[in-house]
C-alpha positions, 0 to 999 in steps of 0.5 A: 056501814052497807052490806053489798049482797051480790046475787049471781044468776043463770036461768033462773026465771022461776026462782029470781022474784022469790029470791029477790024478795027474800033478801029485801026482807032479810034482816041484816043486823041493822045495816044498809043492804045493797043488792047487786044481781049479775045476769051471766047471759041468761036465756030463759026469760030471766032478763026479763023478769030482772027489768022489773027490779032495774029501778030498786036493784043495781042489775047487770047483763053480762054479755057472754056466759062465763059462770059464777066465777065471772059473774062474781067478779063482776058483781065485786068490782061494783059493790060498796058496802063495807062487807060483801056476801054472795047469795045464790039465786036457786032458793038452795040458801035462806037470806033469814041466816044472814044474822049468824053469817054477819055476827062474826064480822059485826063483833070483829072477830072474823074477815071472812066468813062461810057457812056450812050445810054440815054443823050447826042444828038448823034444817038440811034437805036431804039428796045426794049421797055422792055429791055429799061424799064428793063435798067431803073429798073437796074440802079435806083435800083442800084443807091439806094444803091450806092448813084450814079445818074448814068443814064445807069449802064448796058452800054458797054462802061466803062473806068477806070484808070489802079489803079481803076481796080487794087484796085477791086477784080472782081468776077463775070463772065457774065454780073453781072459784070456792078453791081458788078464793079459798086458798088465797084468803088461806095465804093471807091469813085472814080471820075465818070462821065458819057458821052452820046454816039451814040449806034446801038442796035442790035435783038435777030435775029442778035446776041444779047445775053444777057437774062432775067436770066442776069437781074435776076442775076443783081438784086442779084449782086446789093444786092449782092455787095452794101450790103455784100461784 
């Protein structure tokens, strides 16, 4: 069994060494850990500090900047591990949980598994209150239509056996990919649970890049995906 980690990247030059050697130590359960980093057109240096990594990592440089959406597609149509999981590149989510997010999958109770920044015991960061009300809003409104009760749609790390990602059409190419995932692994009826994981949240200051126009965009894809596609 493999385990195809996928690292989508954007201007991360002072966190993508860090990262990268986070997940090489991580342990995984015991399995084969493949590491497929998706550069989606950096322009801060990132590219070059990724050459480093060329001969133990596949790398890919995407040619134009999409977003995450994009990057991800890309990074799912080359992995070959049995089960896949995306990990972010801005140090937000610890590789040493990868254990609680594989245990549901490794025992065959689960095809699909996300974590959540709001369950569970482990450390949290705290910031924003309005990014946290606005991730409240998200998940419920997307678990109206879903008919999930999920408590944290929008988190980064998400875990899929390689036939769910095969039997989903992705389209979206920024972050409208949680909803757009979220709702298709829904109309599947895949098995999904949900974990508790640690999450050091990071400032606008410090790099985070997600906007009030991706909250704008998530609500059309939950419309979007539950109710016309």
């Amino acid at each position: 069994m493999k385990l195809s980690i996928i690292i989508p990247v954007y201007n991360e030059k002072a966190s993508i060494a860090q990262i990268i050697k986070w997940v090489e130590d991580a342990q995984a359960g015991g399995i084969e850990k493949e590491i497929i980093i998706v550069d989606d057109c950096s322009t801060d240096g990132t590219r070059e500090e990724l050459k480093k990594f060329e001969s133990r990592h596949r790398v890919i440089y995407r040619q134009k900047n999409e977003g995450k959406g994009a990057a991800l597609r890309e990074g799912f149509s080359v992995a070959s591990g049995d089960i896949v999981l995306i990990q972010d590149a801005d140090l937000e989510y610890d590789p040493n949980d990868y254990s609680l997010l594989l245990k549901p999958i490794l025992e065959n109770k689960a095809d699909v598994v996300y974590g959540s920044r709001f369950m569970g015991h482990l450390p949290h960061r705290t910031l924003y209150f309005w990014h946290y009300l606005g991730n409240k809003f998200l998940t419920t409104f997307s678990n109206i239509f879903t008919n999930l009760n999920l408590t944290d749609m929008e988190v980064g790390y998400k875990v899929f056996k390689k036939e769910v990602l095969k039997s989903i059409n992705l389209r979206e190419n920024r972050f409208g990919f949680e909803p757009e995932i979220t709702a298709k692994i829904a109309k599947g009826n895949w098995r999904i649970f949900e974990v508790g994981i640690s999450y050091s949240g990071r400032t606008y200051r410090e790099g985070k890049k997600i906007k009030f126009k991706d909250a704008v965009r998530a609500v059309w894809c939950v419309l979007k995906y539950n109710l016309f596609n």
